[in-house]
N, C-alpha and C positions, 0 to 999 in steps of 0.2 A: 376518463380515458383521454389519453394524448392524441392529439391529431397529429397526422403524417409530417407537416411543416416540423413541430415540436419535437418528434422521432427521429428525422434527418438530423435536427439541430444535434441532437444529444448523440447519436450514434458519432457524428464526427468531432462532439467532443471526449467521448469516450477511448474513440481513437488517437486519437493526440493528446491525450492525459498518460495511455500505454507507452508510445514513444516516448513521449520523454520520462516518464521513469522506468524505460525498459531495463537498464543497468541494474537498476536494483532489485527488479524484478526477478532477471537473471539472475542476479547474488541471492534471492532466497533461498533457503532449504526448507523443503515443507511447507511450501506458499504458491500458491497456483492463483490466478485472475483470470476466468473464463467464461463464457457465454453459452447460458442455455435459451434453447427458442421457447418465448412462451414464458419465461423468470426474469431474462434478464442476463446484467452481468455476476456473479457468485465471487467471492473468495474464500478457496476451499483450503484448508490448512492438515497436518496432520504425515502421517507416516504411509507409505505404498510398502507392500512386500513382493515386490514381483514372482520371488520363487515359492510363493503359498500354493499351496495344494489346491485350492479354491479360488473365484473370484472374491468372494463374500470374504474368506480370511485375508486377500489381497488390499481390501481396501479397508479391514475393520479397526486401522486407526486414520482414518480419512472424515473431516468433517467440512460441512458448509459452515464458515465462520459468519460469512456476513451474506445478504444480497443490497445491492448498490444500487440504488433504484433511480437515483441522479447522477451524473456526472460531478454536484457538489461532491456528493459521498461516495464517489471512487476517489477525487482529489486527496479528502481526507482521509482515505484508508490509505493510499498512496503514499501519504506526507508520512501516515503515522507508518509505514513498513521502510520507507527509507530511515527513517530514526533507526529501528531495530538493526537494520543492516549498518546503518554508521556504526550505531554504537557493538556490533558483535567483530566489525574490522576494528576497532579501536580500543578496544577491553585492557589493555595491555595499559592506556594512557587513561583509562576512564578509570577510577578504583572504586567501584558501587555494585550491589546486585542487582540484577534482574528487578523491575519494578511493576506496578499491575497497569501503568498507563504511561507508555514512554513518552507522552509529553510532560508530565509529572518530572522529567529528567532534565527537560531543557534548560532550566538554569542551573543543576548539578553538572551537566556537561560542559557549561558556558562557563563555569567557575574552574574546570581542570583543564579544557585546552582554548578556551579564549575563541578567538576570532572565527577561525577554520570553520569548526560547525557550522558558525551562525550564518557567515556567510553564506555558505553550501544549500543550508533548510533556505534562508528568504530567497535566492536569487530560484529554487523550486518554488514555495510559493508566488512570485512573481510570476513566472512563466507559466505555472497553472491558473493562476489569477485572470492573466490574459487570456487564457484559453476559455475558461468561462467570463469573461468578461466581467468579473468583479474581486474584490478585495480579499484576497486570501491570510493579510495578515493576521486574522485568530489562529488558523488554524496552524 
């Protein structure tokens, strides 16, 4: 169990990992990042049907993809949904399909538009790197 000091720590890095990739976050479709009391933070992915007959049929293509259980791994799930969102504004200049791990893409991307991306993903990792206070260059 995390003591309180530990809890503060991550609660405000969890906050400040949302701000700055809130752009993208906003740019998902079918990607939600949110907090239940008691789990944590969740990201839940998947389709809503507002005008279903039911609750049940409204959410029944709604899933919990992941729970975040560090502020590392909202970084990383963060890094890895900004990829998706690059690459679904970009499809146009990317010529490749959908892949099962869009880091698996990163040098397929770097090879068709060069600079732009790379720059884009480190200067996020940097900035999340500081936010937890360590080296986010793997991810």
């Amino acid at each position: 169990m995390r003591n309180t000091e530990e809890l503060m720590m991550y609660d405000s890095q969890y906050k400040k990992l949302q701000e700055l990739f809130s752009e993208s976050i906003r740019k998902a479709q079918n990607y939600w990042l949110t907090r239940i009391d008691g789990l944590g933070y969740i990201v839940v992915t998947g389709s809503y049907d507002p005008d279903a007959e039911s609750s049940m049929e409204a959410a029944n293509g709604i899933t919990i993809d992941a729970v975040l259980r560090t502020p590392y791994e909202m970084a990383a799930e963060l890094l890895e949904n900004w990829r998706w969102q690059w690459y679904y504004a970009h499809r146009d200049i990317v010529h490749m399909d959908d892949w099962d791990s869009i880091r698996e893409m990163d040098s397929c991307i770097l090879s068709e538009v060069g600079s732009e991306y790379a720059e884009e993903l480190e200067e996020l990792r940097r900035k999340a790197g500081e936010i937890l206070g360590m080296d986010l260059s793997g991810l």
